[in-house]
N, C-alpha and C positions, 0 to 999 in steps of 0.2 A: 203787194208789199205794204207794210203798214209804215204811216209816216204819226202814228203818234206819240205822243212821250213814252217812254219809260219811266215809270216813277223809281226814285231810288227806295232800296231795300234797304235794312239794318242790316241782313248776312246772308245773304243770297246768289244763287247763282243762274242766269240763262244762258244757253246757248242759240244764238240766232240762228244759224247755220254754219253750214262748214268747220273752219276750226274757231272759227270765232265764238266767245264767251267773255259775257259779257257779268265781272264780277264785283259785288256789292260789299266792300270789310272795312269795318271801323271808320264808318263817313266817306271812304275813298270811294268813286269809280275808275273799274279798271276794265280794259279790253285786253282780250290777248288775241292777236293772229288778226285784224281787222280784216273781213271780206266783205266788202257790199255792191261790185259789179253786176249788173245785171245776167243771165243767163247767154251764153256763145263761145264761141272759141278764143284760146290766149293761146295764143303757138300749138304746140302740142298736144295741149291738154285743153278740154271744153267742159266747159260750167253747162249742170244742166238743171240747176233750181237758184232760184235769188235768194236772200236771206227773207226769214219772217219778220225780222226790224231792221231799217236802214239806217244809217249815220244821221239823222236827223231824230229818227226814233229813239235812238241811245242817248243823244243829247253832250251838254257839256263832260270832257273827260279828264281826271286826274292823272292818271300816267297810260300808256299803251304799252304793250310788251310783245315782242315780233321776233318768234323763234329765230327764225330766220329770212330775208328781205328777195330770196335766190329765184323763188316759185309762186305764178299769179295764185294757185290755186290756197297759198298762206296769206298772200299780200298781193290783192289786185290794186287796177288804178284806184277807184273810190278808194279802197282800204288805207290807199300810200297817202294821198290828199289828207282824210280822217289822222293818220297819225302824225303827220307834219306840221300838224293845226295842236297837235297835243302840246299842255305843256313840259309834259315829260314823257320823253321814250327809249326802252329800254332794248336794248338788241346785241346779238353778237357783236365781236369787236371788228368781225371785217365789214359785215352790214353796217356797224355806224361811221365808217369810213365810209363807205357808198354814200349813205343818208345825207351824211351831215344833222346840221342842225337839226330838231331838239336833241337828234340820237345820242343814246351816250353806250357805248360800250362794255361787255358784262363777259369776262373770260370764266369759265365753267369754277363754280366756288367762292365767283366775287360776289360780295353783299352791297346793295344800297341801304341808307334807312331814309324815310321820310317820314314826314309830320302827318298824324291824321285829325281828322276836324276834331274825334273825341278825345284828345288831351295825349293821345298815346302815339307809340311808332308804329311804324310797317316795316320788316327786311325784307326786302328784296334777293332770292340767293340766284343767280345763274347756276344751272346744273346739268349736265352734260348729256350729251341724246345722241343718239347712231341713226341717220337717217338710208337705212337699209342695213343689208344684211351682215354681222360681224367681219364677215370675210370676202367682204367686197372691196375692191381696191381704191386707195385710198389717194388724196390729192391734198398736197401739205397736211395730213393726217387726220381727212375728215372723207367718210361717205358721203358722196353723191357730192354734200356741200357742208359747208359748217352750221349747225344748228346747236342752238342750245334750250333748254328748258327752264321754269322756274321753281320757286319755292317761297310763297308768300308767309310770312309767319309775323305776328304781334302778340302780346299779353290782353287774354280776354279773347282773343281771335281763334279763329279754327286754325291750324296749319293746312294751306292749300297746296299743294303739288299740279302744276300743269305744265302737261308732257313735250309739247312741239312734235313734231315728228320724228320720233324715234321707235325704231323698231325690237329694240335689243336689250332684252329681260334683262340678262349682265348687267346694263346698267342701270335698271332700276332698281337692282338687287342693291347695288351701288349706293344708291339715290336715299335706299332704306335703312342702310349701316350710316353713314354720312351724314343726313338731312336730319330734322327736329322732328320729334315723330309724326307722320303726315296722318291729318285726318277726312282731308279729300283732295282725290287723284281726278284730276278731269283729264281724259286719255284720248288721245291721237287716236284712233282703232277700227279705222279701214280698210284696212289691209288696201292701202292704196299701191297697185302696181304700173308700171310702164313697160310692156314687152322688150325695147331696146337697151333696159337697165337692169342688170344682173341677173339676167336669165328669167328676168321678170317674176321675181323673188318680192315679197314684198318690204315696203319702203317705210313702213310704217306698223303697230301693231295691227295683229290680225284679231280676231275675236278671242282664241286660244290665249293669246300675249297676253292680252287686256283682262281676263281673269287671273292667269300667271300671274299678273299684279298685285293679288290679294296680297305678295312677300310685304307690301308696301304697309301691310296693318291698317287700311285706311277704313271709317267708318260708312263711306260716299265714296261711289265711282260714279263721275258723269263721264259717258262719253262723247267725243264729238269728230269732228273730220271722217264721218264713215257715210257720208252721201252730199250730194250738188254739184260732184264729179262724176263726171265716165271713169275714169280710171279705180276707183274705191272698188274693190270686186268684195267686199264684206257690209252688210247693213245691219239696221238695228234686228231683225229677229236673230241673225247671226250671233250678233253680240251678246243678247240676253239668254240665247240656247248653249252657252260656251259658258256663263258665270250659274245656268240651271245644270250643266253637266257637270260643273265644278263643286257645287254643294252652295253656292253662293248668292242664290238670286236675292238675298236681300240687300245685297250691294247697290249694286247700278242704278241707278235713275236716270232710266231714259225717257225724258221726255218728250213735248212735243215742242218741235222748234219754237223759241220765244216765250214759252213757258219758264219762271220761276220755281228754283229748285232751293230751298230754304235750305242753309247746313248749321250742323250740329254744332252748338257751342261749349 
């Protein structure tokens, strides 16, 4: 695991591992989904790669953003520490009841804006995710648990869309009539399953979903969360034979963990 800096980018994006991505826009840095425990077991579910940069690697952070606070494999211990240290975080609203402090609460459609170093905003949109299958049963009206996604957008800025773990094209279809038009989709796309849950359907985009995304018009798909779990039964050649089948491969940028992914301005 590498503990050296990250240098900041002007508009760029890494994924370390798992769901975490780690992204560079208008002076800001942002993390979405912090994971940086080591490789082993969290309950149910076992880690079976660490990240290629640690919370030390990433260095100082402007805001965190945490789909949702429910699963280590979003938000392990290191990850939980790393955002508590932040001084802003952003999360569903029942996760920042858990949290507390920094969290601040984000109901699917709500905006933040903050200041960025270069003179201009950032919004922040919360936007809504199905964490499994449409017609899985639901508990105060959310699968599995409550998750939500974002929508990062500034003047000058790429519009960034990142997904959380949501499985369910509907509403990205959603996401696409609604949002400001998105120019990179960084995508959940796994196909993360658990036998004991929904027939073990999966919980998250499959590789198929994750091209079905193109409805989203986006210039850049990075994907992320599709390996350093057992349970992900889809990985990266999945991915990229599913946006080659679709007529698409010049979408995707999948790189290699900790690699910088420049986006389009």
């Amino acid at each position: 695991m590498s503990t050296a800096q990250l240098p900041r980018q002007e508009c760029a994006i890494t994924v370390p591992g798992g769901p975490t991505a780690v992204i560079d826009l208008g002076g800001l840095r942002i993390v979405s989904d912090p994971t940086f425990d080591e490789p082993g077991p969290h309950g149910y579910l076992t880690k079976t790669a660490g990240p290629a940069a640690d919370e030390n690697a990433v260095g100082p952070v402007d805001l965190v953003l945490v789909s949702h606070d429910s699963h280590a494999d979003n938000f392990d211990e290191r990850g939980r520490a790393f955002a508590r240290a932040a001084p802003l975080l952003h999360t569903a609203t029942g996760g920042a009841e858990r949290l507390g402090t920094p969290a601040t609460g984000l109901a699917a459609w709500q905006t933040h804006t903050l200041e960025r170093p270069d003179g201009g905003d950032l919004s922040v949109t919360a936007v809504p995710a199905v964490h499994g299958p449409e017609d899985g049963e639901r508990d105060d009206g959310h699968v599995n648990c409550q998750v939500i996604g974002f929508v990062l957008a500034g003047q000058g800025l790429p519009t960034v869309y990142v997904s959380g773990d949501n499985a369910s094209i509907r509403t990205v279809a959603e996401i696409s009539r609604e949002a400001p038009r998105i120019d990179v989709a960084v995508l959940h796309a796994g196909a993360a399953r658990v036998p004991a849950k929904f027939d073990g359907r999966p919980l998250s985009l499959d590789s198929r979903g994750a091209a079905a995304a193109a409805v989203l018009g986006a210039d850049l798909v990075i994907p992320a969360h599709y390996d350093g779990w057992a349970h992900f039964s889809e990985g990266r050649s999945e991915i990229e034979h599913a946006f080659y089948e679709a007529g698409l491969s010049s979408l995707p940028a999948v790189a290699d963990h900790g690699t910088w992914v420049r986006l389009p301005r």
